[in-house]
N, C-alpha and C positions, 0 to 999 in steps of 0.2 A: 760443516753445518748440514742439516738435515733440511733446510726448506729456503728458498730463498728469501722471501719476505711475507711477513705477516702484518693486516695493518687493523687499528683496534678504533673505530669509529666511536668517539665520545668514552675512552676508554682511559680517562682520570682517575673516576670512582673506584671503588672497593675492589669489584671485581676484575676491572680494567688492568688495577697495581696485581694482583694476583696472576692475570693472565701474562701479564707483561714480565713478570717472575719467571714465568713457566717456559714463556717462549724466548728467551734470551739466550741461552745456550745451543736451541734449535733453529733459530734463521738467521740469516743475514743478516737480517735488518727486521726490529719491528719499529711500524709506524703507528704514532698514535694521533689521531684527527682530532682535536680541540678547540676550543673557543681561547684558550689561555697557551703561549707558547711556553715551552719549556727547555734549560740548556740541552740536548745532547747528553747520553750519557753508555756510551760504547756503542753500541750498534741499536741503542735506543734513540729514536730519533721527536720530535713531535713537530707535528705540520698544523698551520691555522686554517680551520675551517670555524662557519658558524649553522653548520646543520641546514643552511635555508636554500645556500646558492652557491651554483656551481662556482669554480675559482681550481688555482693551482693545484690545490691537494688532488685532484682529479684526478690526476698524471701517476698519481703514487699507487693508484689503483691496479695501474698497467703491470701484468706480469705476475701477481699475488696469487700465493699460493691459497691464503686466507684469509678473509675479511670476514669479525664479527663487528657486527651493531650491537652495542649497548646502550645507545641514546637513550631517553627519556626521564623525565624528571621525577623523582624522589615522590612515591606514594604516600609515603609515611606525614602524612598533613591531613588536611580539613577538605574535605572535597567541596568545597567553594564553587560558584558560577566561576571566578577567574582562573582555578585551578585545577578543576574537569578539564576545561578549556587547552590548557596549559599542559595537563598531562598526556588530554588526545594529541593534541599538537606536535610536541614535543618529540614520540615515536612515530606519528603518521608522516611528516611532512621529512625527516633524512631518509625515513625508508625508502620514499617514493623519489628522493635526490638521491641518492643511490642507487637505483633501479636504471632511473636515465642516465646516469653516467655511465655504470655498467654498461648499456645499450651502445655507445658509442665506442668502446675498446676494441682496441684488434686483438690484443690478452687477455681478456676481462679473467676475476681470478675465478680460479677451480672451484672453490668453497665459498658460500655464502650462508654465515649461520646468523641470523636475527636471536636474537637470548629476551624471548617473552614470557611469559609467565604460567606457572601451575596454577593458577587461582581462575583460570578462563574454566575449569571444571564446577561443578556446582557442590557446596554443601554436603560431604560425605562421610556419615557414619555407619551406613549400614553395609555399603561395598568398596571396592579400592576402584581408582579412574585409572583405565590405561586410555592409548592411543586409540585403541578399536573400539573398545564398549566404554569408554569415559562418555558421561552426560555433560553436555556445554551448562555452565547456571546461567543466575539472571542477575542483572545488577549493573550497576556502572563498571566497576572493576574488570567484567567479563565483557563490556561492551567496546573498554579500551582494548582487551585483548584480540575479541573478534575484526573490529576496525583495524586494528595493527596487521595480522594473519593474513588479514584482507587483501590489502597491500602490497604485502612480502609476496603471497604467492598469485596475485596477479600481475605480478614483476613479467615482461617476456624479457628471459635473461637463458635462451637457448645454450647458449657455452657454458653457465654458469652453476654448479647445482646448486639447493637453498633446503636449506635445515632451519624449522623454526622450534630452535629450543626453548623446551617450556620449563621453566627454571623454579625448581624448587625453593626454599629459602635456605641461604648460601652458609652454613656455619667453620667460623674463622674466629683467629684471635683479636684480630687487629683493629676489624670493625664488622659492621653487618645488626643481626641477634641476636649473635651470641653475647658477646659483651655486655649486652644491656640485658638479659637474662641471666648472667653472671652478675653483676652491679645487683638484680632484687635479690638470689642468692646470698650475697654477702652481709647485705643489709638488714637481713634476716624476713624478707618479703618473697621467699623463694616456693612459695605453697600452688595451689592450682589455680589458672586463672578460669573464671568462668566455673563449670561445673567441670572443668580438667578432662569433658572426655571428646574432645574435638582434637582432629590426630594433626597430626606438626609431620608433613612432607617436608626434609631436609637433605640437605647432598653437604659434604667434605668440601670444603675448598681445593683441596686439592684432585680430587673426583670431577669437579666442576670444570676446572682446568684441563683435565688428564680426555674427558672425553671429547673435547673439541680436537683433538690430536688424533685421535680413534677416531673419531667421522672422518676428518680427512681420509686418512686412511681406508678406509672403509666407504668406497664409490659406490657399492649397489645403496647405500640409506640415501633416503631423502623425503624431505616430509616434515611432517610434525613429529619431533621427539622430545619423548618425558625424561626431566635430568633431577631427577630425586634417587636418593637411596632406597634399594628395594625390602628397609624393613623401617616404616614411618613407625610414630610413635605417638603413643595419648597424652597431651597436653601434663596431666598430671603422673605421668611417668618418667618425662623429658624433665620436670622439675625435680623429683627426686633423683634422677642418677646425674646431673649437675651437685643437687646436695652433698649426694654421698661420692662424688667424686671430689669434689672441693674442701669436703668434711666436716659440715655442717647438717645438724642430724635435723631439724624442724624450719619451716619457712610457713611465715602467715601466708594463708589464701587469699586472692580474691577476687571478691563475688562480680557479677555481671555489672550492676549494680554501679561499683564504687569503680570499674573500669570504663564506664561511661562516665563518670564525672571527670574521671582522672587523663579519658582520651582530649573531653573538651578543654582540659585545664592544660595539656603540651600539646592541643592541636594537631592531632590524629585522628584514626577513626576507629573504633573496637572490632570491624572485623578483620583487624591485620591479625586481632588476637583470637577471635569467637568464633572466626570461621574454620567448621573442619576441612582439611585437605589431606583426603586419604588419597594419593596419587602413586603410581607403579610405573616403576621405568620399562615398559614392557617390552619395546622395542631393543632398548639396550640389553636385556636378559634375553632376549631371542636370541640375538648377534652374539654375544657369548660377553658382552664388554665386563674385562676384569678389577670390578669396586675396589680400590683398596678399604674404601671403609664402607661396610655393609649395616654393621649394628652400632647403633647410636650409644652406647656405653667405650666402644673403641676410640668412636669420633672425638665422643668428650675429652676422655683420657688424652686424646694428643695432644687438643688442643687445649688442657691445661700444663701438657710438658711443654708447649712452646711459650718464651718468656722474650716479650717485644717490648 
């Protein structure tokens, strides 16, 4: 085994089952901190925590090679007074119980990557956001991001380093976008949404995986880094090479319009869909880090040869 333990803080969800894939042939042990325990299952382990207060899983911390946080609750809703609420909460408050546990280890682990978000960049059609000249926006969504960051790297976790990965939107077969970007495709609802040219910052599942392995490794990064593929893609491009990868040659569009009725009516919000994020992994194209999946036509393809 390549690392001795890896531990995945609220790492159930989509990306959690992904990383937990990844990392299962390379350590000892991965641990995963949950509110729900789970059997064991070879060297995958799950410990109960509930994100608020310190307790046993503490101890699991000692000695780790890696700790990612993926806490925080499921954007994809109504931004509500209860649910603002809820989603600030939700990433602020393990960060900062994480922080103080760390403070108390006599191992505390090597790597600490927070997995926050691309969308803390503003509205971009006319340039691409890196690390260095990316523009912060404005809005709720970037106020949980800046509040989150906040935290993370006001962390004093001197033995610790801390990567606050800004995380593209995660394309996979299993769950995520893709799927339900695939479901309008089928349906024959697979046309542009909005005016199609608001660009879709996207990363591979397995790219997403693959470079948390790569930071490790890779001790001079630390910081904020961008985890998107370095060739985003226009709204209404990303629809048609899904089309014509799946083989369905027309998909109705739609308009701004009917995607506000249609966010209020499954309780969303439309700029998950209308906001551009031209975003550039700039740091990882410096460091040389090797994409397996570069171009969004590859991506697709795989992830229609994988059959779950």
């Amino acid at each position: 085994m390549k690392y001795n333990k890896v531990v995945l803080a609220g790492g159930n969800g989509y990306l959690g089952r992904i990383l937990t894939g990844y990392y299962k042939p390379l350590a000892k042990e991965v641990i995963i901190l949950s509110r729900t325990v789970q059997i064991a299952e070879g060297n995958v382990r799950t410990v109960l925590w509930d994100g608020n207060r310190e307790g046993e899983w503490a101890k699991e911390l000692e000695g780790t090679d890696l700790l990612i946080n993926l806490c925080g609750k499921n954007v994809n809703c109504r931004y509500t007074l209860k649910n603002r609420e809820t989603i600030v909460s939700s990433r602020v408050v393990p960060t900062m119980l994480l922080a103080e546990v760390i403070g108390k280890l006599i191992q505390p682990p090597a790597l600490w990557i927070n997995v926050t978000s691309a969308t803390i960049y503003r509205h971009a059609e006319d340039r691409p956001q890196d690390e260095v000249h990316g523009e912060i926006g404005y809005g709720f969504s970037i106020e949980v991001c800046k509040k989150w960051e906040g935290v993370f790297f006001d962390a004093k976790t001197p033995q610790t380093r801390k990567v606050a990965l800004r995380m593209g939107i995660v394309f996979g077969r299993s769950d995520g976008a893709f799927p339900r970007l695939l479901n309008l495709v089928k349906f024959g609802l697979g046309g542009k949404q909005g005016d199609g040219q608001q660009y879709v910052s996207w990363i591979h599942e397995q790219d997403a995986a693959r470079c948390t392995e790569w930071l490790l490794e890779h001790r001079e990064i630390e910081g904020v880094v961008n985890c998107t593929a370095p060739q985003p893609v226009k709204n209404t491009d990303l629809m048609k090479i899904i089309r014509k990868a799946y083989g369905i040659p027309f998909g109705l569009p739609a308009p701004a319009w009917f995607l506000g009725m249609g966010a209020l009516l499954i309780g969303t919000e439309t700029e998950l869909i209308l906001k551009s994020r031209w975003v550039m992994p700039g740091r990882l194209l410096d460091a040389g880090y090797p994409f397996l999946f570069r171009e969004t036509e590859h991506a697709v393809k795989d992830i229609l040869s994988i059959r779950v």
